[in-house]
N, C-alpha and C positions, 0 to 999 in steps of 0.2 A: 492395536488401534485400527479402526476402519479404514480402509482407502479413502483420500477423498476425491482425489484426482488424478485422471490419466489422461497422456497426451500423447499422440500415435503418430508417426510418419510424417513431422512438423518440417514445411520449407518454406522458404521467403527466398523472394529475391528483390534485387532494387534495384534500377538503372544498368541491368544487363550483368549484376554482380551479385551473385549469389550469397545471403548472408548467415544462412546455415541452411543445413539437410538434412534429412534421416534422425531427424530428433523427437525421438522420445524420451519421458520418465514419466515416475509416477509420485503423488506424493499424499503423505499420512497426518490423519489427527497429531496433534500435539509434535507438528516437525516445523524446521524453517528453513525454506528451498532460497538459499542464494545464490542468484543466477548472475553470474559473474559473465564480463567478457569488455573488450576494446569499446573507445565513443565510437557508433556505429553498427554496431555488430550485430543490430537488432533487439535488444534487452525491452526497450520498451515497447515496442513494435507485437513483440511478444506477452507480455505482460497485456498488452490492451486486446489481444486477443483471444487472453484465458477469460475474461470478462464479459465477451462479445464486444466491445467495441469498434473490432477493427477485425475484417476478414481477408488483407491480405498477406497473411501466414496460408498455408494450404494445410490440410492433415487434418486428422480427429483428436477432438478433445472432449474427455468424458468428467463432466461432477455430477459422480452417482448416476445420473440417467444423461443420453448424450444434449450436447449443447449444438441444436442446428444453425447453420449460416441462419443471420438475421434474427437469432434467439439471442438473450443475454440472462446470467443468473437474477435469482430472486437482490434487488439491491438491498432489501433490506436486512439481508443477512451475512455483507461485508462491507467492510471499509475499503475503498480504492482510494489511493491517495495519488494522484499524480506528481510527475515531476514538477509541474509550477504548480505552488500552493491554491488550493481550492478557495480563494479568499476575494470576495465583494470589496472591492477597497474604500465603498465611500459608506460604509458598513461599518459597526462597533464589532471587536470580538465576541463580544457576548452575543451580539443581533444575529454574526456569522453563526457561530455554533447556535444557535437555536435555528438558526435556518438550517442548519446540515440536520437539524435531531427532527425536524417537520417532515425534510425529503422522507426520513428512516419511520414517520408516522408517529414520532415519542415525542412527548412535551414530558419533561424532567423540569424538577423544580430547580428555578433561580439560584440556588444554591447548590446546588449540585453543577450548573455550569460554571459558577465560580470557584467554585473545588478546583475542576480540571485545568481555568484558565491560571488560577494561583499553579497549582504544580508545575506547569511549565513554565512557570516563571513570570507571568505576566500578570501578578497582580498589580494594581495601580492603572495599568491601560485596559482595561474590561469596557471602557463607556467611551476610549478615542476612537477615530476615524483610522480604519486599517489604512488608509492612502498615507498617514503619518508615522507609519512602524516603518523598522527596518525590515532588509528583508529576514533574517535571522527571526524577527518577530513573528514576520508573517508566515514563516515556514512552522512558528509554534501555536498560532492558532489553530490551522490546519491539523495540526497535529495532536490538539488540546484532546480531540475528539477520541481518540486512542483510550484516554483516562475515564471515559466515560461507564458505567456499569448498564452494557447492554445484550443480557443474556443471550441473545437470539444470535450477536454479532459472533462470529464465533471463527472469522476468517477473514485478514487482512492479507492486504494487496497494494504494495506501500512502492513506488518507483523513485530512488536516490532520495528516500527519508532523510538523509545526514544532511541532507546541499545546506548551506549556509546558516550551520546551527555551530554554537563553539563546544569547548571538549567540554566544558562541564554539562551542556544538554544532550551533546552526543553520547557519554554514558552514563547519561538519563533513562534515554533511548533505548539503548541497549539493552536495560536492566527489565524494561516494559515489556521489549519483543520477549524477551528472554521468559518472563514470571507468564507471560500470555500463555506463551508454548508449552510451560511446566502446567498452566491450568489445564490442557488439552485444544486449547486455540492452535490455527493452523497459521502460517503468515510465508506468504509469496513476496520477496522482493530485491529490488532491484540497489546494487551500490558496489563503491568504486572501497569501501571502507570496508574493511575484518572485520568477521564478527566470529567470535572463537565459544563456541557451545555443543557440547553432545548433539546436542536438537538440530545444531543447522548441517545441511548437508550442499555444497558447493554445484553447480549447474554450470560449467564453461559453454557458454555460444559463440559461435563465429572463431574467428582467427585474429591475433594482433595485424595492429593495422603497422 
């Protein structure tokens, strides 16, 4: 499988404390990079600066051609899913996911966002007001998008995807990242939770706090 990313001579620091150094690796089609470490330790800090959203990590990061300070990747060829759900709360699930497939430039028929919002469990709240789900809900709208068929997508960037989902969604989850990876999809992400598969290969940052 091609490279599809390399990250060269990565350091952060925060408030006079350094929260890692001299980090590199690289990572391959069809792998899943779980970057483990302590609350703090920079995980997400990092994550949002494989993305370009955030330049203060220092060092080089290459997808395929390099990504200049104030560049950021093509959006519409991953999923980033933040730590708080990407979720409009005075918005319907179904309104949110078709706003997320607009960003991505795809209008998918009606029925295809019901598909994904059904798999996650949420059928019957497709047309409520996200300010009235749980959060467990609102982390599965978010999430609906995952189930979506978008060939272009072909790399997610998911930070503590588990947070407030129960054990029957979390290997749910699992099973998604996992069949993604076996397709050749790549997935970056971030969590405090196992994930036990050939494909994933473990990234410690920082030091216990």
């Amino acid at each position: 499988m091609p490279e599809l990313l390399k990250a060269a001579d990565l350091f952060c620091e925060r408030d006079e404390r350094i929260l890692f150094a001299d980090l590199s690796f690289a990572v391959d089609q069809g792998e899943i990079l779980h970057i483990q470490g302590a609350n703090g330790a920079g995980k997400t800090t990092l994550l949002r600066r494989l993305v370009g959203l955030s330049w203060v990590v220092e060092g080089n990061v290459t997808w395929h051609a390099p990504v200049a300070d104030g560049d950021a990747l093509d959006g519409n060829r991953f999923w980033y899913l933040a730590h708080r759900p990407a979720v409009t709360l005075l918005q319907t699930p179904l309104e949110n996911l078709a706003f997320a497939m607009a960003l991505h430039n795809q209008v998918l028929a009606p029925e295809a966002l019901w598909q994904a919002l059904s798999t996650v469990g949420l059928r019957g709240y497709e047309d409520v007001p996200a300010h009235s789900l749980s959060a467990g809900q609102q982390r599965r709208v978010s999430l609906a998008r995952l189930y979506l068929d978008l060939p272009e997508v072909r790399l997610w960037l998911l930070d503590e995807p588990f947070t407030a989902l129960d054990t029957s969604a979390v290997n749910q989850l699992e099973q998604r990242i996992v069949s993604f990876a076996e397709q050749g999809g790549t997935v970056i992400m971030t969590s405090h939770h196992g994930l036990h598969h050939a494909a994933v290969r473990p990234l410690h940052i920082g030091a216990p706090l």
